[in-house]
N, C-alpha and C positions, 0 to 999 in steps of 0.2 A: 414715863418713868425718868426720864432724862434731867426731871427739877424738882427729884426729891433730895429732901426732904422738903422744899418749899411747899410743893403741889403734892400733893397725894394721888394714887390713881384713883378716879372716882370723883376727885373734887368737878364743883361748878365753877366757872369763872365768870368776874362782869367786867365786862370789857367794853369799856364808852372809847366811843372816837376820841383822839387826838391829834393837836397841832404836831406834826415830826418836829419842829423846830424846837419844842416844849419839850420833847425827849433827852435825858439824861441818861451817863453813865448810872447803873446799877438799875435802872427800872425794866421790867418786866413787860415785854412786846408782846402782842398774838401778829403775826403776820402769816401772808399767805406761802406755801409750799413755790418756788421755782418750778420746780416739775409736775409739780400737779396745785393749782390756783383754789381746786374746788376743795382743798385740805390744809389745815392752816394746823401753825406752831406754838408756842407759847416760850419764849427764850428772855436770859435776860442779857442787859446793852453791856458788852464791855467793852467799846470804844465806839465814837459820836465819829464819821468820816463827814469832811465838807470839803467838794473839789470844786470849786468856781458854785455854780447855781446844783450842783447836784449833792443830793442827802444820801447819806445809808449809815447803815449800823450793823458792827460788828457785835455775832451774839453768841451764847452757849449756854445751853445748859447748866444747872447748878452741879449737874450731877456726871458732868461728863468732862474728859479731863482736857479736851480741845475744845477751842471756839471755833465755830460752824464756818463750816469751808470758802460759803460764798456769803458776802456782806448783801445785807437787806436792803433794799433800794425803799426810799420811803412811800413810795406812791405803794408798794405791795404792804405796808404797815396798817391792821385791820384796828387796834387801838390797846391803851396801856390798861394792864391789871390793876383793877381798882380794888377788887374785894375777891375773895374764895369762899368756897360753904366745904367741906370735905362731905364726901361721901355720898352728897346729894344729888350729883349725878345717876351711879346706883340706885336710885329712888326712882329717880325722872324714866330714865330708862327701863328699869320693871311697871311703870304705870303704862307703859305705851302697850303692854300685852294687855290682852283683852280679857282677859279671865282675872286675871292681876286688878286692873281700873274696875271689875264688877264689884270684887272683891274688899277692896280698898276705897272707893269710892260710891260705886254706885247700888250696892245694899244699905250701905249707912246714910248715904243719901237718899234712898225711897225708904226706909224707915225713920228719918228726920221728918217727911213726908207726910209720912202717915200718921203718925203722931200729931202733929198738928194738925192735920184734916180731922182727925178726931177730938180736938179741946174746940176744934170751931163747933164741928156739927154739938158737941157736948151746949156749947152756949147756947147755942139757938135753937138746942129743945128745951132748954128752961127759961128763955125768956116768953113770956106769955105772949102772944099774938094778940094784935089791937085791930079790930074791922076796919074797914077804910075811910076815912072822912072824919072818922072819932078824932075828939082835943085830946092830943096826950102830954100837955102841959098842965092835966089836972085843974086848971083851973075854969069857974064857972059861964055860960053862955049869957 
């Protein structure tokens, strides 16, 4: 909730690597949590820090009225928001139940299935069977 109205809850994000040096004010990071590495953020840059050879970034939320306590060291920088889908998480996430993916995927899928097992077998009771070694170029020996 923290970058609404940017991000919606529920949105996907795509998130390709980036150079930290290529990082600007106003774009949108995923970096990893401080405290916990195995959970990551999605914040945007409001100030570029550069102390000798070391990077970070100073981030917050759209939706929060302080920027984040401690600056983003760049190596913890996971890569910038390139694109959103709203809502499409909710999707992903209900696919992963298993009555859900039979439901939504895999009844419509074994009757895509079937149906075409059924237009093959359909052909090949009407194409006539030719004995073996017969010309079936029709034309004469």
């Amino acid at each position: 909730d923290s970058m609404r109205p940017r991000f919606e809850r529920g949105a996907v994000l795509r998130v390709p690597p980036v150079d930290p040096t290529a990082i600007q004010v106003g774009d949108v990071i995923v970096f990893r949590q401080p405290y916990d590495p195995s959970s990551t953020i999605a914040h945007r840059v409001v100030a570029v820090n550069q102390n000798g050879s070391s990077l970070s970034f100073e981030t917050k939320g759209d939706a929060n009225k302080v920027s984040d306590r401690d600056p983003v060291p760049a190596t913890d920088v996971v890569g910038k928001v390139e694109l959103d889908v709203p809502l499409l998480g909710y999707a992903a996430r209900e696919l992963r139940k298993p009555l859900v993916f039979l439901l939504m995927i895999g009844i419509p899928g074994s009757l895509i299935i079937a149906i075409e097992l059924w237009d093959i077998a359909k052909v090949l009771r009407r194409r006539p069977s030719t004995p073996a070694g017969a010309d079936t170029h029709g034309e004469d020996a």
